[in-house]
N, C-alpha and C positions, 0 to 999 in steps of 0.2 A: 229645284226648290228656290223660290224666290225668297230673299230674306234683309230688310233694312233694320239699320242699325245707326243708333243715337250714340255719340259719345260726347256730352254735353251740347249745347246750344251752339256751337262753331263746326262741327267735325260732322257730317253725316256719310254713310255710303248704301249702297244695294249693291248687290253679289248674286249673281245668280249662274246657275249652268242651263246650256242650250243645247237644241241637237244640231249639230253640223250640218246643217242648210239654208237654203236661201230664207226661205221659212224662221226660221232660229237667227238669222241675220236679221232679217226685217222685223223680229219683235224684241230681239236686242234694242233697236233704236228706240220702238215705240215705249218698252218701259224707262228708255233711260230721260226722252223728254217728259212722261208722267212724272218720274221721281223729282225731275226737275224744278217741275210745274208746285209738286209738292214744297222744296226748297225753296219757293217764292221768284224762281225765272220761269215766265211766262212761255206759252210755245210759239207764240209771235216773238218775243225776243230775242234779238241777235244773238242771247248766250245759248239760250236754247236752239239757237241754229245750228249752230258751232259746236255745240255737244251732241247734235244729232249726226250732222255730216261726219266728224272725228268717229263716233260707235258704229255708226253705216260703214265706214271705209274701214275700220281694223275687224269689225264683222264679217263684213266678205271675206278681205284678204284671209282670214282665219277659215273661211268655210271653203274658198276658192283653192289656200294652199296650203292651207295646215289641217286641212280634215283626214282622219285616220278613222275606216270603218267601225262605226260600234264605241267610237269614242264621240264625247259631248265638247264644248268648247264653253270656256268663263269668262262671262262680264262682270266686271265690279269698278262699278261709277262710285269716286267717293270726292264728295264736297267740303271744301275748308273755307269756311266763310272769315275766318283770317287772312286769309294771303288774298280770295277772292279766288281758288284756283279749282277746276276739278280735275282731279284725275283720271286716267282712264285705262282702265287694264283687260287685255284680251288675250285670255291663254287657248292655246293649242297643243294637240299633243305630237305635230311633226316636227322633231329635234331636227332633222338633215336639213329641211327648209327654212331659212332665215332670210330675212327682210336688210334689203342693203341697207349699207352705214350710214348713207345721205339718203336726201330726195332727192330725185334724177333733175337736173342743172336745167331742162327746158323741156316744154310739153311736149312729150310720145308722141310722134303720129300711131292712128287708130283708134279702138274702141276700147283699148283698156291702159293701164299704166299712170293714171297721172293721178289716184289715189292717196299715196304719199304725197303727190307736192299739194296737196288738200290740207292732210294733213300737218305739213310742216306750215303751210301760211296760217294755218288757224291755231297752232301751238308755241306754247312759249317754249317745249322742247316735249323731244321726242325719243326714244330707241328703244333695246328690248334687251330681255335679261334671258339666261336661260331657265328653265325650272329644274327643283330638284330631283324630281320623278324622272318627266319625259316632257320632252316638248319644253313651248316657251312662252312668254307672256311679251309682248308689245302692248307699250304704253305712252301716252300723251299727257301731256299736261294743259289744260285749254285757261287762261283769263277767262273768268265770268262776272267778275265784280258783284258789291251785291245782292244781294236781294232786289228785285223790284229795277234795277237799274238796269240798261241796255246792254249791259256787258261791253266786250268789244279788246282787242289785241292790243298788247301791249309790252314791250320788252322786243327783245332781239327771239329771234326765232333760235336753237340749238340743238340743229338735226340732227340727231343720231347720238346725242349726249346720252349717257349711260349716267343713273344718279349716284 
């Protein structure tokens, strides 16, 4: 169920649950730049980059290593045209699996791994909490400045900050 939500003129978010596939990844991203587009960042926009590659990469990681048969995984992109920030939250339902405390110090060799250090260059901070059912939510925080503007990083990166 897709579902957005107004909480006056500053605060928006979309919440939605998906099925644990690449499929369910790759339109993870695609609704989270519509909504975007909606918020007034364009999908040529660096924020809308930046919010694409950040939901692509906790998308996967979520379908890659947090998928649990039969269970679904949740996005909820929510925008604060206050601070300029959006958030970004990706629950899964594998508790044993969790995501290291930093981004790894220098790029993997290979084909996979360097996801988080994505993530953390393109986030004013990062980490994950656990949930109170099962499983866990990893979350970003992305600068998008706002409306209509280019977005773009700013602050110190705070990998693996817990809020």
């Amino acid at each position: 169920m897709l579902t957005g939500t107004t909480d006056g003129v500053e605060r928006r978010a979309l919440t939605v649950q998906l099925p644990s596939t690449v499929r369910g990844a790759r339109t993870a991203r695609g609704l989270a730049v519509r909504r975007l587009e909606e918020w007034g960042h364009p999908p040529e926009s660096d924020a809308s980059g930046a919010i694409a590659l950040v939901v692509a990469e906790l998308a996967t990681n979520a379908v890659r290593h947090g998928s649990v048969p039969g269970r679904e995984f949740g996005l909820r992109v929510e925008y604060d045209g206050t601070s300029g920030l959006v958030r970004i939250e990706v629950s899964d339902a594998a508790t044993a699996k969790r995501p290291p405390e930093t981004a790894p110090s220098s790029c993997p060799d290979g084909e996979s791994g360097r996801g988080l250090l994505l993530v953390d260059a393109l986030s004013r901070r990062w980490g994950w909490t656990p949930r109170e059912t099962v499983g866990k939510t990893v979350w970003a925080e992305v600068p998008v400045g706002p409306p209509g503007g280019s977005g773009g990083r700013s602050g110190t990166p705070g990998a693996g900050a817990v809020p």
